[in-house]
C-alpha positions in Angstrom: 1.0 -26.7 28.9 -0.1 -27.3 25.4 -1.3 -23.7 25.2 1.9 -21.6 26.7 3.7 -23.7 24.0 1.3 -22.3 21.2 1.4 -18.9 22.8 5.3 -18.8 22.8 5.2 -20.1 19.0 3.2 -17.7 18.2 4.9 -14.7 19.8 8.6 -16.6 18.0 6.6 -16.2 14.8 6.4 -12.1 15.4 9.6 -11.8 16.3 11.5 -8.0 16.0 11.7 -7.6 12.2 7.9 -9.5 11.3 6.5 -6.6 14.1 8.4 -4.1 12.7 6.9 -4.6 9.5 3.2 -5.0 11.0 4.0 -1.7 12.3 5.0 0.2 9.1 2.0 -1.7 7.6 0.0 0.1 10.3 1.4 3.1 9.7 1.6 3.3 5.5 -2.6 2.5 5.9 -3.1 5.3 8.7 -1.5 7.7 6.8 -2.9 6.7 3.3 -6.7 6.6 4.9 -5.8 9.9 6.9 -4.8 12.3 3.6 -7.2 10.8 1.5 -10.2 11.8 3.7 -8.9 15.5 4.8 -8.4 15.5 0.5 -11.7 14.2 -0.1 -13.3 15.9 2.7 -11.4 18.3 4.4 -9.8 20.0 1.6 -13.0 19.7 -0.8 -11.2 18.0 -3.8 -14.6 16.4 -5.1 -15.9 19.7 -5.4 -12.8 21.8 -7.2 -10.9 20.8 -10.1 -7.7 20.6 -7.6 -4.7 22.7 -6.5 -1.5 23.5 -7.8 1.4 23.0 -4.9 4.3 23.5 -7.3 5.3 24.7 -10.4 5.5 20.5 -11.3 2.9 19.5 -8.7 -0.8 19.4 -8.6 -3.2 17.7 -6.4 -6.2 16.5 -8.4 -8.4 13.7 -8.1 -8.8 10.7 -10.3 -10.9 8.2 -9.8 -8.5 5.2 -10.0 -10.9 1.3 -11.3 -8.1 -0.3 -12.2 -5.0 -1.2 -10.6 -1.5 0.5 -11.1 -0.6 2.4 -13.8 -4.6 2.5 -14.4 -4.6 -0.8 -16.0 -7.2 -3.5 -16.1 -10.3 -1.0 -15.5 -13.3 -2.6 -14.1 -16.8 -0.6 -14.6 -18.7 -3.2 -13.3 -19.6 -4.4 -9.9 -18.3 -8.1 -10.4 -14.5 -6.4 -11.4 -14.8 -4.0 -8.6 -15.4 -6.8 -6.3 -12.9 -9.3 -8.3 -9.9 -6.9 -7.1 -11.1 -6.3 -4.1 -11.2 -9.9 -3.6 -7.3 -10.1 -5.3 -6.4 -7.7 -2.8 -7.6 -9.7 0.2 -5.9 -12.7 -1.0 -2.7 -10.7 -2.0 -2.8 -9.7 2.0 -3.2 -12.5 3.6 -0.5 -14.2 1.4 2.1 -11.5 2.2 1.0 -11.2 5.4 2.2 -14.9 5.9 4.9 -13.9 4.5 5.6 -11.4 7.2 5.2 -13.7 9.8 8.3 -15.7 8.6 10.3 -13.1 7.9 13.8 -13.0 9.6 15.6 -10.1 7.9 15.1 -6.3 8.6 15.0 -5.3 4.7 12.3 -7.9 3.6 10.2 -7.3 6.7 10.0 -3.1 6.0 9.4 -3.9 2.6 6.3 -6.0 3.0 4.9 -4.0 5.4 4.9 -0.9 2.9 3.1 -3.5 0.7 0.8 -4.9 3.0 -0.2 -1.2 4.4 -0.8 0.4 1.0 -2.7 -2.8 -0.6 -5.0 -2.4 2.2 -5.4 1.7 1.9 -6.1 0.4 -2.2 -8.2 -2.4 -1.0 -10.6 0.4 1.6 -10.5 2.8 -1.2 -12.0 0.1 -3.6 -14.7 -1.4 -1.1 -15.7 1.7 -0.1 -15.5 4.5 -2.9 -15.7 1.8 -5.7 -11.9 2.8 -7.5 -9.0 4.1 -5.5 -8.7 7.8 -4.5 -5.4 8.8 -6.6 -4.1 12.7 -6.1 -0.6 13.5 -6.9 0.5 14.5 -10.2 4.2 15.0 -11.1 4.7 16.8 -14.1 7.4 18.4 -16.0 6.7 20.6 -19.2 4.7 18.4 -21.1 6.1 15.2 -19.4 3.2 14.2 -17.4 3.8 11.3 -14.7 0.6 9.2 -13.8 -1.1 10.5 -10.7 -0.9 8.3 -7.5 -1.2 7.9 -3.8 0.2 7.4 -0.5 0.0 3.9 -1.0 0.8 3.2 -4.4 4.4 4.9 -3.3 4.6 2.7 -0.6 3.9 -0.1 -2.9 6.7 0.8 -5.1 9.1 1.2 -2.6 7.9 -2.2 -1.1 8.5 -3.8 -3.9 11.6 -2.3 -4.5 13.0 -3.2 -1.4 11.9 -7.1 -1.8 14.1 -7.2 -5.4 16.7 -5.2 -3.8 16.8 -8.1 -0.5 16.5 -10.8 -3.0 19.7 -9.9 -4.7 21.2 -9.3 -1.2 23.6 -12.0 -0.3 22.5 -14.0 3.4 26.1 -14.1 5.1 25.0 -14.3 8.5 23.8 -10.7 8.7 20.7 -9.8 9.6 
């Protein structure tokens, strides 16, 4: 009896929204993984200097050891490791956070968080620095280049001020 209970608390814990957002987790880190390697691989970009998609768009590569916005940049095995290690912790923190989740709003935004921290987190244990590519530009105005999951990021974090600021009258 004792473990139905802790099976059904369990499944209460992952209840509609906290899935929802393990799913877009899922999906923000297949997608990420998936573009980077047909970049990386498929489409050559460690071998060219990039490609030009529009007029205020180019696909390049950049070799990303810090974390957004390029900052703190670790050359050394012990930083490389030191984020990756933030990262984990960052994950399993907000992942907790899922699980208690009860509104829609906060649930899709920490999954985009969740799901591009991890793409970040692959891309640091496995290249060394995260795989960065897009690069918005306008004249001389030139945006910093970024990835799949650094948008998702963004937009995750986003979405958590934008549900803090939400009033909780009942709705869901």
């Amino acid at each position: 009896m004792a473990t139905d209970m802790t099976t059904t608390g369990q499944a209460a814990r992952f209840s509609g929204p906290a899935r929802l957002g393990a799913l877009i987790a899922a999906v923000v880190l297949v997608a990420d993984q998936v573009l980077k390697l047909a970049l990386l691989h498929g489409a050559g970009l460690t071998e060219t200097n990039g490609f030009r998609l529009a007029p205020f768009l180019d696909i390049v590569l950049v070799w990303n050891r810090g974390i957004s916005y390029g900052l703190f940049q670790q050359e050394t095995a012990v930083g490389r490791w030191g984020l990756a290690a933030l990262t984990v912790v960052a994950v399993v923190a907000l992942g907790v956070w899922l699980s208690r989740v009860r509104h829609w709003l906060a649930a899709v935004s920490l999954g985009l968080v969740i799901g591009g921290a991890i793409g970040n987190g692959i891309d640091r244990i496995w290249y060394g620095a995260v795989v960065d590519f897009v690069h918005f530009y306008v004249g001389s105005f030139s945006w910093y280049v970024f990835n799949i999951a650094d948008v998702a990021i963004v937009a995750g974090a986003a979405g958590l001020v934008l549900d803090s600021l939400r009033g909780r009258s009942g709705r869901q």
